[in-house]
ZATORZA-877850 format. One record per residue: x, y, z of N, C-alpha, C in turn; residue in three letters. Coordinates in steps of 0.1 Angstrom, whole numbers, padded with zeros to 4 digits, always signed. Last residue first. Example, Ala and Ser with C-alpha at 12.3 -4.5 7.8 and 13.67 -1.06 7.14 Angstrom:
2
+0128-0022+0071+0137-0011+0071+0129+0000+0079SER+0132-0057+0078+0123-0045+0078+0132-0033+0078ALA
***
This chain:
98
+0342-0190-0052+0352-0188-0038+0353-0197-0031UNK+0321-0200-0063+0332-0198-0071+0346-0192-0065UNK+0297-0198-0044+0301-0212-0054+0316-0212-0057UNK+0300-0169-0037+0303-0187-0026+0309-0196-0034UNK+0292-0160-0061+0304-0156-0054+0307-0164-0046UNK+0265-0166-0058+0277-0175-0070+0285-0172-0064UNK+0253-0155-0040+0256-0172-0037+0266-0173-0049UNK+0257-0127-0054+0264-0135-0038+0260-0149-0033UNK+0243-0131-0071+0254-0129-0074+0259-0130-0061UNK+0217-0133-0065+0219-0145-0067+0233-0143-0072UNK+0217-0111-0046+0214-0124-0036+0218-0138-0043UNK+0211-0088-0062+0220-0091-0057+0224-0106-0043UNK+0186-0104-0074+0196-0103-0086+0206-0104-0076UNK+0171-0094-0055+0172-0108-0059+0182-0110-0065UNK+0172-0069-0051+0171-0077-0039+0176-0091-0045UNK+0161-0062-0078+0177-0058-0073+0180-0065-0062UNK+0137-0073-0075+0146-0072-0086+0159-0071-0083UNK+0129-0052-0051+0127-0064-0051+0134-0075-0061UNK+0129-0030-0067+0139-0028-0059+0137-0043-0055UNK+0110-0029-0089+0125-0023-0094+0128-0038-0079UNK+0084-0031-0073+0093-0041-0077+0108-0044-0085UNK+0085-0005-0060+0085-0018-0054+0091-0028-0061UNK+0082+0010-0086+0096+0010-0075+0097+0000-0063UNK+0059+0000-0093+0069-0004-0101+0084-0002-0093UNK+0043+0011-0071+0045+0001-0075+0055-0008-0081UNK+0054+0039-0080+0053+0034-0063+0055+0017-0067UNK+0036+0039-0101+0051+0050-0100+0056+0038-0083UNK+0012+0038-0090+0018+0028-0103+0032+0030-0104UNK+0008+0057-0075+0000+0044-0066+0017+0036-0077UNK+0009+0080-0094+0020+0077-0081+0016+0065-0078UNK-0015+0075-0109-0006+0077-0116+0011+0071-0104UNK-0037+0075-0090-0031+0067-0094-0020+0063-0100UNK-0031+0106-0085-0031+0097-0073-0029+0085-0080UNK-0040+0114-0108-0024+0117-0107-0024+0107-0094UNK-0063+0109-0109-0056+0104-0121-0042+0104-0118UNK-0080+0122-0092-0077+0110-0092-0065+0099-0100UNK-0072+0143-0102-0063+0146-0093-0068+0125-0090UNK-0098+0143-0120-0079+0145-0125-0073+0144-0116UNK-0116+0138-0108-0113+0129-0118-0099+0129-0121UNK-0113+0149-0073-0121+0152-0092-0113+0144-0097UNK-0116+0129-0045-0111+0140-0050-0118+0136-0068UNK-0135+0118-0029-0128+0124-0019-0121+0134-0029UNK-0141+0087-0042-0153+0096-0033-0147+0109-0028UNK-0120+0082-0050-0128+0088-0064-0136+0098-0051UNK-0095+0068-0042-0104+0081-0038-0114+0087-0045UNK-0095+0046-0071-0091+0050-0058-0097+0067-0054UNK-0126+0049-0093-0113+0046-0088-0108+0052-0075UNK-0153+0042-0106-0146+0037-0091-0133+0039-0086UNK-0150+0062-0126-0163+0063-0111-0164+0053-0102UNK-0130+0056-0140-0131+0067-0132-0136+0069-0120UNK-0112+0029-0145-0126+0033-0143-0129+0043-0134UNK-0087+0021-0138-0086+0025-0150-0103+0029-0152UNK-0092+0017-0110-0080+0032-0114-0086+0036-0131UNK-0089-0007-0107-0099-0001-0103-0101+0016-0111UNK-0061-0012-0107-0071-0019-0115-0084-0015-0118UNK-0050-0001-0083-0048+0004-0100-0056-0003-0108UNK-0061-0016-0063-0066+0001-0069-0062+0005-0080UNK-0052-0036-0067-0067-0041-0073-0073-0024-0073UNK-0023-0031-0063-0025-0037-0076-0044-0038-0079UNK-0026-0021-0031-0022-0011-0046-0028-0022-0057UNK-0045-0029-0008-0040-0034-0022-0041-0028-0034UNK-0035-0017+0023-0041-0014+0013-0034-0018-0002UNK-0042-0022+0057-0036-0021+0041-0046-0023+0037UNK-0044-0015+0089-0050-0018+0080-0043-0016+0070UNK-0045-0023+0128-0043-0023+0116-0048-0024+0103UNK-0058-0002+0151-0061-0012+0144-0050-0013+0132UNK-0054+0005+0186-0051+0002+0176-0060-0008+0165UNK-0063+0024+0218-0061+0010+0210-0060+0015+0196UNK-0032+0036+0237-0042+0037+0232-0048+0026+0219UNK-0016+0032+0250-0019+0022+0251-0026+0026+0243UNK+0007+0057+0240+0003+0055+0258-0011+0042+0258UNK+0018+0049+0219+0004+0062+0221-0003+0059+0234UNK+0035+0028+0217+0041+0039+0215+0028+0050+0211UNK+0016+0006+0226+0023+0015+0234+0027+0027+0231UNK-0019-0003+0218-0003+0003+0210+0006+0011+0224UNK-0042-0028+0221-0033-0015+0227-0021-0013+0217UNK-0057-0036+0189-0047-0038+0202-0042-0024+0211UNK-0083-0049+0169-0081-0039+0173-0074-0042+0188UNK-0066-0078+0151-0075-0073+0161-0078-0060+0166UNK-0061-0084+0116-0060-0081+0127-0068-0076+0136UNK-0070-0058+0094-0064-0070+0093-0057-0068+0106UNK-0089-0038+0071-0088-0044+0083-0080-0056+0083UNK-0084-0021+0041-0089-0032+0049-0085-0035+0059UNK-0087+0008+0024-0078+0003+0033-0089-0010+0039UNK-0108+0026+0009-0107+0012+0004-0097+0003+0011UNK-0110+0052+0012-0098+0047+0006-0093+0038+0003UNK-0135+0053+0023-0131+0066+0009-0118+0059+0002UNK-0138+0031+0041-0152+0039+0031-0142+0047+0019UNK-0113+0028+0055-0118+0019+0051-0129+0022+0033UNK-0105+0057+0062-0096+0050+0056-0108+0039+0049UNK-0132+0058+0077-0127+0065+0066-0117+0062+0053UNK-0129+0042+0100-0141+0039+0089-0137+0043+0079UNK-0106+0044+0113-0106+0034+0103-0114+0035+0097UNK-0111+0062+0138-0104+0069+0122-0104+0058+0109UNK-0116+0048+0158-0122+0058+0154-0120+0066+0142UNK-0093+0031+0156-0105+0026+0151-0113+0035+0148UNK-0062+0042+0154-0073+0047+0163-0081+0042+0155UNK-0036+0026+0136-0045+0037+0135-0056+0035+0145UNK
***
């Protein structure tokens, strides 16, 4: 992201800095920063209106549904992480047993 755009991200949407600000090639060098963002301490946050994710930026209900996806999102992170593992530990047995 263009540093000139990070405050925002940072102030309204709670994204953190990580790493140097770098040239990026694929934007003709222009510099970069990177940043994430910790779903699990926004849903946590989530369950308290007048801090929750975007609170500064949208009404209480549309905060609700932003969270609502953050947790939807989450949980399909770890569905699939689940399934990552499960099928990894059914293909070592298949070694074992072949």
């Amino acid at each position: 992201m263009n540093p000139r755009h990070a405050r925002f991200y940072e102030t309204l949407l709670r994204f953190e800095r990580f790493g140097e600000t770098k040239p990026y090639a694929a934007v003709n060098g222009a510099p970069a920063v990177a940043l994430r963002l910790d779903l699990r301490r926004e849903l946590t946050a989530a369950r308290n209106t007048t801090d929750a994710f975007a609170a500064g930026i949208l009404d209480p209900a549309r905060t609700e549904r932003a969270a609502q996806r953050l947790r939807c999102d989450l949980d399909r992170m770890q569905l699939l992480q689940s399934a990552r593992v499960a099928r990894h530990l059914v293909d070592v047995a298949m070694m074992e047993v072949c």
